[in-house]
C-alpha positions in Angstrom: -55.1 -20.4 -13.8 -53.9 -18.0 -10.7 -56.7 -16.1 -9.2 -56.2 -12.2 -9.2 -57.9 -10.9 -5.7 -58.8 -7.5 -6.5 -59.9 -4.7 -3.7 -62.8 -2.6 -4.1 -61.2 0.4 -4.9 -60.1 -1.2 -8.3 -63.4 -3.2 -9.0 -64.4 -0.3 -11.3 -61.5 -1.7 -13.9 -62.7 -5.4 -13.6 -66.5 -4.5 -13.8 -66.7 -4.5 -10.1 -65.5 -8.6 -10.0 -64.0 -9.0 -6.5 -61.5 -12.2 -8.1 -60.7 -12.8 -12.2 -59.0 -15.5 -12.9 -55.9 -15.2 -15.1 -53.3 -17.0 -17.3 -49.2 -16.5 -16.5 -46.5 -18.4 -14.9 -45.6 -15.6 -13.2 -47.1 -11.9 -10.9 -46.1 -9.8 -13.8 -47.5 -12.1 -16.6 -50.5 -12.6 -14.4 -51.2 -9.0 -14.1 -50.3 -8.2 -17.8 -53.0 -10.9 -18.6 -55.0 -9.4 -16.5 -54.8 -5.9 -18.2 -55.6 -7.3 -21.5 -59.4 -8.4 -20.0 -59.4 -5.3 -18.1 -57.5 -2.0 -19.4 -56.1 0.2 -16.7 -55.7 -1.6 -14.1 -52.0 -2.3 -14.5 -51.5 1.0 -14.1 -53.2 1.4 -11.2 -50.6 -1.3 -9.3 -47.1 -1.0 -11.4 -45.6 2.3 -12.0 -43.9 4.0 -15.0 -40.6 1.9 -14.6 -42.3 -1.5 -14.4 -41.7 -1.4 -10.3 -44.8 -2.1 -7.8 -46.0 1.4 -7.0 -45.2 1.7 -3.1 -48.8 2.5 -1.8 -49.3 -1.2 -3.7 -49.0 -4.2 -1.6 -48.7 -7.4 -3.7 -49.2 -10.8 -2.3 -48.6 -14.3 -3.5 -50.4 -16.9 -1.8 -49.4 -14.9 2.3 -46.0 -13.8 0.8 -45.7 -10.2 -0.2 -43.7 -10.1 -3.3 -41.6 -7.8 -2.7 -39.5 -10.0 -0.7 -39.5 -12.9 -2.8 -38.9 -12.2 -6.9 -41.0 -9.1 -7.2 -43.1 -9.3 -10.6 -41.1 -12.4 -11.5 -42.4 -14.6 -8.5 -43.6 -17.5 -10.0 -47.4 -18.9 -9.4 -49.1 -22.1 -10.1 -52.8 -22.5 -11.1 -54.2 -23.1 -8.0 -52.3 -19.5 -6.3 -54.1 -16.7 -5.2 -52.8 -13.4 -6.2 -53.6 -10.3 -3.7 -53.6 -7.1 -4.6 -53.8 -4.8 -1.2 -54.0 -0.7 -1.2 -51.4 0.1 2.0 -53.7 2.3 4.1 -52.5 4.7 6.1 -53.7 6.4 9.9 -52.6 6.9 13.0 -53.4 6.8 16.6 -56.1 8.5 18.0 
């Protein structure tokens, strides 16, 4: 099963578990899966429309997502799925 890397700031969803493993073929079946075990977090990384909120940085394996299939990007058992707050800053 993929392995769903999950940042501190949404640990609070997955009982504070840095990684969960999950069942899916694909990101979007992943992180449904993922919701089931866990309620809330989906909402915290796919908007209303069923798009990756843009503040949300998904990654599959080192690919972000967003420029391969999106939600449908296919994973295998052994992937790593990332999910990565975008932080912003500036220069001093």
């Amino acid at each position: 099963m993929p392995t769903l890397k999950i940042p501190t700031p949404l640990r609070k969803f997955t009982a504070e578990k840095a990684e969960v493993e999950v069942a899916g073929g694909t990101v979007g079946e992943a992180l449904t899966a993922a919701n089931a075990v866990h309620p809330g977090l989906l909402a915290k990384i796919v908007d209303d429309e069923g798009k990756i909120r843009r503040f949300i940085n998904v990654y599959a394996g080192d690919e972000d997502v967003r420029f391969l299939d999106g939600l449908q990007t296919v994973v295998g058992a052994k992937d790593e799925i990332s999910i990565i707050p975008a932080i912003a800053g500036g220069a001093d």
